[in-house]
Structure formats: structure tokens, C-alpha cells
C-alpha positions as CSV (number, residue, x, y, z in Angstrom):
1,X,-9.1,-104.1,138.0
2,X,-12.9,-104.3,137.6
3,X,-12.8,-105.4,141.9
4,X,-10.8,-102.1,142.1
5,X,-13.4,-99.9,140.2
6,X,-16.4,-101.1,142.4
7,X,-14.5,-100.9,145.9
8,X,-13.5,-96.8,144.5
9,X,-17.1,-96.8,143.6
10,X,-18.9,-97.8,146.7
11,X,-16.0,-96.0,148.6
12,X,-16.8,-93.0,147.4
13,X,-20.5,-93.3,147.8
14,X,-20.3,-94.0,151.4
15,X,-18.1,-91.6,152.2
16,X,-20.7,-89.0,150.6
17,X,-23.4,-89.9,152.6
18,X,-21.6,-90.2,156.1
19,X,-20.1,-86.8,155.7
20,X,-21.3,-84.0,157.8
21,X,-23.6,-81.2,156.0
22,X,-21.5,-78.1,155.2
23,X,-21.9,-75.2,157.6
24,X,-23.0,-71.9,156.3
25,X,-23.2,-70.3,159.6
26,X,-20.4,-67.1,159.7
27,X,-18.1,-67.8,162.3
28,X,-19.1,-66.8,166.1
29,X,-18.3,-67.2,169.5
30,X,-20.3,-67.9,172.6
31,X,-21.5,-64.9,175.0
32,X,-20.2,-65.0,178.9
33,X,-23.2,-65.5,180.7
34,X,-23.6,-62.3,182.4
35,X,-23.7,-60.4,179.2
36,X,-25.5,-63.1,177.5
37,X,-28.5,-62.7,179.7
38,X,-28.3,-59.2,179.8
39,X,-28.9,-59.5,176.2
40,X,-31.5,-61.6,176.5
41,X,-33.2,-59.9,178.9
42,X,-33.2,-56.8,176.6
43,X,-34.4,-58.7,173.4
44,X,-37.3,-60.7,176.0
45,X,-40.8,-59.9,173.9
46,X,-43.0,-60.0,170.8
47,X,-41.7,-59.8,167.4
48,X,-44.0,-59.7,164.3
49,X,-43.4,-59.6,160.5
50,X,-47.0,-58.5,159.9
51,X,-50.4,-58.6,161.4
52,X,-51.9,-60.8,157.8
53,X,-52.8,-64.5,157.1
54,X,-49.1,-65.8,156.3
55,X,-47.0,-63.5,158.9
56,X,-45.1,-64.5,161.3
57,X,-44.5,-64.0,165.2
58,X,-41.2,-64.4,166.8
59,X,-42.1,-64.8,171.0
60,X,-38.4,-64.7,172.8
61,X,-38.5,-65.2,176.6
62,X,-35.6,-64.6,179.0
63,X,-34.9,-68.1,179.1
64,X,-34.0,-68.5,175.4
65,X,-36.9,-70.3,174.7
66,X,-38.3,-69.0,171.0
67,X,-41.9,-69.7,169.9
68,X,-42.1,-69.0,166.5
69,X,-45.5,-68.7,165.1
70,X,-47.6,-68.3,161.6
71,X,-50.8,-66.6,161.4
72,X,-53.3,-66.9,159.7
73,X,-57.0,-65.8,158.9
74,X,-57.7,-63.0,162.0
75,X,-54.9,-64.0,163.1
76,X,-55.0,-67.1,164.5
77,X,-52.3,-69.2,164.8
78,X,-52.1,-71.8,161.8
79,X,-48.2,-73.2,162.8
80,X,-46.6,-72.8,165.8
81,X,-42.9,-74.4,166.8
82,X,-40.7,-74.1,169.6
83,X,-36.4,-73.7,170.0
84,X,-33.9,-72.5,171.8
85,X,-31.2,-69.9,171.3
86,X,-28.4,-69.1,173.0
87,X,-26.7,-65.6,173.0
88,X,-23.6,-65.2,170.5
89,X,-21.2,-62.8,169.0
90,X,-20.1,-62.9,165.0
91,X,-18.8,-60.2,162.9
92,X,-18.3,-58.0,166.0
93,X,-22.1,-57.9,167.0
94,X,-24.5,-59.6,169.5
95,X,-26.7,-62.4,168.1
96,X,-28.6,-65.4,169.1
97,X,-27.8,-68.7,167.8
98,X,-31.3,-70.9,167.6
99,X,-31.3,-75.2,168.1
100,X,-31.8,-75.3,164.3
101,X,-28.2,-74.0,163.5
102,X,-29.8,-70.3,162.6
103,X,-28.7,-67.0,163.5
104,X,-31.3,-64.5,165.3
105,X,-29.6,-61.1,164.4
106,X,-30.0,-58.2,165.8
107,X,-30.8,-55.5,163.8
108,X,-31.2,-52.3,166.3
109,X,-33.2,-52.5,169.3
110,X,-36.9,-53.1,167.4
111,X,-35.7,-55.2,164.8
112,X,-34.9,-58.5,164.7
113,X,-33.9,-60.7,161.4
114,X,-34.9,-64.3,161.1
115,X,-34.6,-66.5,158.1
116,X,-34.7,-63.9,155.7
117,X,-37.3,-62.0,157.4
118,X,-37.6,-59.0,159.4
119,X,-39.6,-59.4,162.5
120,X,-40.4,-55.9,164.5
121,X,-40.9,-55.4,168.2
122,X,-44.3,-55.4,169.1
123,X,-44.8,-52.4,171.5
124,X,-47.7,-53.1,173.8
């Protein structure tokens, strides 16, 4: 019995830490690839949430290719990190699926959202 109890045991505690994490991501579907680059051809440029020490930029190029930035004092650039995203569809709506399992949505044509945050289109 006691043999039983620690083979349940250290069952169950393997199986906890081989098991996939959960996926909160809504459900979506891959873009064709004409309208997928047509989208991200439209959604190419600068996105900030701010101009301050702690803001962030969003650069998305044509290619998918994100930069994702954090300013800081006169804005210079204190982080900077690089993904990629590929065009997707959920809840009826274009958005862009990121390397790191995140959705890019689009908001209207200046406004992205990103991890919480609202990044808008910097017009040059």
C-alpha cells in the first residue's frame, strides 16, 4: 500500500511538470498570404504609447519583424527586443500573432493594443 501511495505521488508530480502551459490565447486562424501581407503592409510603421521615460515603441516592418522598445530619459532607448508576428484572424477581426504567443490587435487604423497597452501610430 505504502509502494502504491509513493508511485500515485511521484506520478502525479511528473505528470504536472511535463504538461504543457495552458493557452489563454482566444481561438484564431491563420491569414492567406495575400491578405496577410496586405495587412501588414497597411499596419508597416511606428507605434508609441507615450513620448516619457517608461513608454514604449512598437516598430512593425512589412516583414513581420516587431521591435519593441522602452524609453527612457530623452528618450533614449533603455530596452529593446525583437519578434515576429504573423497575420491572424480571431473573433471575426484581423490581428497579428507575435513569437511569444501574444496577440497584436488591431484597434482601428492608428491604434494598435499590445500587452495591455495602447500603442498609437506615429504620423511622421
Amino acid at each position: 500500500m505504502l509502494a502504491l501511495v509513493i508511485f500515485g505521488s511521484n506520478g502525479f508530480t511528473a505528470w504536472r511538470l511535463t504538461r504543457p502551459e495552458p493557452d489563454f490565447l482566444p481561438e484564431f486562424h491563420m491569414l492567406a498570404s495575400a491578405p496577410g501581407q496586405r495587412l501588414l503592409a497597411e499596419l508597416a510603421g511606428t507605434y508609441e504609447t507615450g513620448s516619457a521615460s517608461g513608454d514604449r515603441c512598437l516598430d512593425l516592418r512589412r516583414d513581420g519583424t516587431v521591435r519593441l522598445s522602452t524609453f527612457g530619459d530623452e528618450r533614449a532607448i533603455d530596452e529593446e527586443s525583437e519578434l515576429t508576428a504573423v497575420p491572424v484572424q480571431t473573433g471575426g477581426r484581423p490581428a497579428l500573432l507575435t513569437s511569444e504567443r501574444e496577440l497584436i490587435e488591431i484597434v482601428d487604423p492608428l491604434h494598435l493594443t499590445y500587452d495591455g497597452d495602447t500603442y498609437r501610430r506615429k504620423l511622421r
